[in-house]
Every structure is written in C-alpha cells, then in structure tokens.
N, C-alpha and C positions, 0 to 999 in steps of 0.2 A: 504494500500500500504506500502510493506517493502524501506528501503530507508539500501544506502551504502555507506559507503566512500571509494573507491578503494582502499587506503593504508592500510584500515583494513583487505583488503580477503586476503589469499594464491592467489595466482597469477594463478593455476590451475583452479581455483572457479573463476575468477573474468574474464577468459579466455570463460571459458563457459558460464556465465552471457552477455558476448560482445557477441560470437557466435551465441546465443542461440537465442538473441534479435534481431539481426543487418542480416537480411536476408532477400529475398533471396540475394546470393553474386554472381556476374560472376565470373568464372574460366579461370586463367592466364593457359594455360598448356604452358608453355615456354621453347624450350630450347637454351643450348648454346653451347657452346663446352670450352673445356682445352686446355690451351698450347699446350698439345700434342695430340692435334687433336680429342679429344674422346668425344664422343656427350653426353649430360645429357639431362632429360626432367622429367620435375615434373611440378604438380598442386600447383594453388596458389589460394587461395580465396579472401584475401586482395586484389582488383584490380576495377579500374574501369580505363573509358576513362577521360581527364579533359582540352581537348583542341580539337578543330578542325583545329586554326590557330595559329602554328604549328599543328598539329596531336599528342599527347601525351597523352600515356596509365603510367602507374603508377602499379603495383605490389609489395606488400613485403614478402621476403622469411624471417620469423620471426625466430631469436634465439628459440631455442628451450628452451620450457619452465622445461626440467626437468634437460638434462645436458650442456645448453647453449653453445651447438654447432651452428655455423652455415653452410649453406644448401651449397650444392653443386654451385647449381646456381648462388647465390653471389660471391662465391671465383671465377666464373667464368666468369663473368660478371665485377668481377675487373680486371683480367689479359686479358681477352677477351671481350671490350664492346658493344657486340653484342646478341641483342637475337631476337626468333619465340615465338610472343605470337599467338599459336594456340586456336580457339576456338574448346568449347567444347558441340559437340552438345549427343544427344541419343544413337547414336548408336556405339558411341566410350568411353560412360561415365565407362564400368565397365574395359575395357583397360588402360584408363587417370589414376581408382582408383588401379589396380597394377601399374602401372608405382609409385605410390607416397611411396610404399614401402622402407622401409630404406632400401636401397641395400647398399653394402659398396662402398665408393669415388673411381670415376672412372668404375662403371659400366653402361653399354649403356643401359637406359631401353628403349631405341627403342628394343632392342632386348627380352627383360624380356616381355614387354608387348605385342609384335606381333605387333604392328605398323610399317609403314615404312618409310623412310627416304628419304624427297623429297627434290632433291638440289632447297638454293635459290637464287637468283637473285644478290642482293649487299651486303647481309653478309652470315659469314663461318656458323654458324648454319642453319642443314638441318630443313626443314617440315613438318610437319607432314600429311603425303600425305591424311591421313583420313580424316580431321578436314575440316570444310566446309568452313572457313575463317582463314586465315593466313595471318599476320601483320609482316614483316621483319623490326624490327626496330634497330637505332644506340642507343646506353645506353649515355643520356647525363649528368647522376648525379648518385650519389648513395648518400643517406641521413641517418643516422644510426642513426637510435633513440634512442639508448642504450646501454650497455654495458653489461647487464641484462638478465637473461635468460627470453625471453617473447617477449623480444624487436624486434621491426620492422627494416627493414631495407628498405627504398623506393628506388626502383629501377624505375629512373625515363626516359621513352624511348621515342625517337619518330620515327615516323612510316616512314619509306623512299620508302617501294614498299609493296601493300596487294595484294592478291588472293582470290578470292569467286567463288566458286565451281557456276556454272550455276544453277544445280537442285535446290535453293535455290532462286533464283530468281524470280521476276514477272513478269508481262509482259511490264512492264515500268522498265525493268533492274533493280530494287533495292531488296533489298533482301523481304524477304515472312514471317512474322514473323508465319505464320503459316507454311511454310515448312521447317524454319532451325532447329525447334523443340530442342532448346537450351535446357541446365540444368544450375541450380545451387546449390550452398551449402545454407545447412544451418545449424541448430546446431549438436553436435555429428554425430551420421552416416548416420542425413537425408538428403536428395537431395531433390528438387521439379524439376518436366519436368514442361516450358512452351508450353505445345500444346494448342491445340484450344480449347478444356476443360477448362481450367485453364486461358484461358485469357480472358481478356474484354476491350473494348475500352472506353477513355472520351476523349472526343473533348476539345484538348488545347486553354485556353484563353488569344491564340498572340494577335487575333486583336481584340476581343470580347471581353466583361468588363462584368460579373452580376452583378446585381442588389444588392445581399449580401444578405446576414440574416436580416440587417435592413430595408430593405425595405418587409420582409415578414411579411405579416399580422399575428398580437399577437395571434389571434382563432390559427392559420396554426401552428405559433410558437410554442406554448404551446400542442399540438398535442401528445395523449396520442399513436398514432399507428407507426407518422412519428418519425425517426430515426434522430440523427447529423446528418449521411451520406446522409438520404432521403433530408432533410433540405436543407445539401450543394449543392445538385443535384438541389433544387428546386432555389437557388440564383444562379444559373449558368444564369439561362434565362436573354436576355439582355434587355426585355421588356415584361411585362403583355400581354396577349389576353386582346384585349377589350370588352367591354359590349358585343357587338352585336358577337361577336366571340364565344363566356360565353352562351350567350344565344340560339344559334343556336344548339351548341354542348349539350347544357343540352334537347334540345327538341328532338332530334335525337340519341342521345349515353344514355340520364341518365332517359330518361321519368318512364321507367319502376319502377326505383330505388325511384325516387320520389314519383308515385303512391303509390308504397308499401308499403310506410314508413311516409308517408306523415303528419300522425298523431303523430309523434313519432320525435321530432325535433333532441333529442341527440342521435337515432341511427343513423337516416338519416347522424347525420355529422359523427359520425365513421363510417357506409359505406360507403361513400362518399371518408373517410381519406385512407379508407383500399383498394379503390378501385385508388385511386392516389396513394397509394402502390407499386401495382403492375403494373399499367401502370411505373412507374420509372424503376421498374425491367427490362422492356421492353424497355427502355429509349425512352418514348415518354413522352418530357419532355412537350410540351407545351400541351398536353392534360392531361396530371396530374395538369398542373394549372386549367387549365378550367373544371375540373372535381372540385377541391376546391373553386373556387370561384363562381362555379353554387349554392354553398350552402349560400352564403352571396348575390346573386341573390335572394334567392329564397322570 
C-alpha cells in the first residue's frame, strides 16, 4: 500500500486520488438565478443530505483547480440565496452532463441543455421540470474553505417545499429505489446507474444487535473459503439455530453432502464452507449457519 501526505501532491493528483476513491457521489444539479433574473444550472458532486430536523442538503461548487475561479452558482447564491437542488436520475444524466459545460457567466443552460424550466413555489429559481425530485431550498450559510484554487465552498440549504414526480413512487407513497433509477459520479468521466442490477439490500441493525465476529466459532473464523464480508454477514445473526434446528436441516438439506464425503473430514468442511457461501449470496442467512455448524454436529 502506497501512502501520501496531501501537501506533497499537485493539487490536480490529489483531486483525482479524492474522486477516484470517495464514490459513488449524489449529484446536486442546482440552480439559481442572478440579480438580473437569469437562471444558471450546473452539477455538483460534493453533496449529500445531513439533517432531516431541519431538512439540510449541503453542496460545494469548488474553486477551480487550474484558474481558481469561482462557479457561477456561488456568486449566485450570495446575491440571491436561493437555490433547486434537482435530482439527477437516467434519463436526464447526459443533459445534466452539457449543462456542466463552461459556458460563459450568464448563460441559461436550461437552454444549452434542452431542459425546461419549471416555476417554483417559495423561491425565484425555476425546476427542473425533468428531474424526478426537486428540493426548493432557502441558502442558510455559505462556508469557504479556501482561498485556493481546489477549495470548496459549502453551500449550506435547507429545504422549504420538495416535488417527487409520482412514477417514482410505490404503493405506500415513498419513493421506489428501483424506479427512480438514480446516477452518480465517480472518478474522471465515470458514472454508475443505481438500477436493480447494481443494487442489493442489508437489513439495518436499528433494533437488532449480532452476535459479532467474537462470538463466531474459530473453525468458521479461520475459514479458508469464507470472506470478511461473508464473516460480517455471518455476525449479523442475532442468535445461533439450535441443536435440534442444526440437526433437522442437516438431515433434510445436507444428507446427500454428508454421505459423499463422509470419509473425507477436511473436504466435507470446505463443502460444507463453500456451500454457506453461496446460500449468503442468497442471503439466507440462518441457513448458512446451520449448514456450518451441521459440520461441528456431525
């Protein structure tokens, strides 16, 4: 493993080592408008959400790292502090990616980019009528991290009235993370789509506590097949199958595997390990224990 000290890269290197690493990013496509009424709209990738109570999104439109200008949107968001952070789902990402075009200050990339301009509700910046979530927020801060060509500038909003497009929604009104088919950044000129390919589910542990790694038996641990990841997956469980659980499932799911191998202890336990493998893949978590500890059964 190479190691850095930030103050030693070029600031271009040290730009893309952050990028490169720190993904995937949600995409701020924000705009605002100018004193003189003229709408701006550009991508931001530095941004996430970081409040519910308030509601507060967070963006920074970064100095630029070669001739340490800053972005349209800031200058605009100080004399006007209002902005649309529109979301950026599929089917508007290669629009979002002209719009981000250096066009010179003061041109509309609603217009550059074919998008169109959807009035909002409690502030002067339009929405982006495409975009399947839109967030009309007041700008309560602006934080400048620098002076520096690189430097961040946080733009700190909170959200006063949002919009979510219905076809994105489920049948319980919240959104469908399968049908808003988001994108994000990530290094240079990649993106990744979150569809239903690319996603997977872990059942968060609000109320449920595992067991941990220390309570996983040293054979399990020491595990030439199973993985950290497999491992983690395997302390998630908030309690062992018992015996009679172990034993039933080995008579009915592993007889086969037993017979076959029966004579033969150390393959018996790596198909055993390779066969809780792939039940994990499948996330059938508590019969990948009791596929493991049919073997300390047996």
């Amino acid at each position: 493993m190479i190691s850095f000290d930030p103050k030693d890269l070029a600031i271009p290197k040290l730009h893309q080592y952050l990028l490169g690493a720190i993904g995937p990013r949600p995409i701020a496509f924000a705009s605002t408008i100018n004193e003189e009424g003229v709408p701006n709209l550009a991508p931001f990738s530095f941004f996430n959400v970081f409040s519910a109570n308030p509601p507060i999104l967070i963006f920074s439109p970064a100095r630029s790292g070669r001739t340490n200008t800053t972005k349209d949107t800031y200058e605009n968001v100080k004399k006007v502090p209002e902005v649309v952070i529109n979301i950026v789902n599929y089917e508007l990402v290669h629009q979002m990616s002209l719009a981000s075009s250096p066009y010179a200050s003061g041109t509309n990339e609603f217009i550059k980019s074919g998008l169109h301009e959807l009035p909002s509700l409690k502030v002067k910046p339009p929405r982006v009528a495409e975009s399947p979530v839109q967030f009309e927020c007041k700008v309560n801060q602006v934080i400048e991290l620098g002076a520096e060509g690189g430097a961040g500038n946080l733009i700190i909003c909170e959200v006063i009235q949002f919009h979510i497009d219905e076809k994105v929604l489920d049948i319980n009104q919240m959104i469908d993370q399968k049908k808003i088919d988001l994108v994000a950044r990530m290094g240079g000129n990649w993106y990744c789509r979150a569809d239903e390919k690319s996603m997977f589910e872990i059942e968060k542990p609000i109320t449920s506590c595992g067991i941990g790694f220390d309570q996983i038996p040293k054979d399990i641990l020491n595990s030439e097949i199973l993985s950290g990841n497999d491992l983690g997956q395997l302390g998630g469980i908030e309690a062992l199958p018992d015996e009679t659980e172990v034993n039933e499932f080995k008579l009915l799911e592993l007889s086969d595997l037993f017979i076959t191998l029966e004579d033969d202890a150390l393959i018996l336990e790596k198909a055993l390990h390779q066969k809780a493998k792939t039940l994990l893949k499948e996330n059938k978590l508590k019969e990948a224990w009791m596929t493991l500890l049919s073997f300390n059964n047996n």
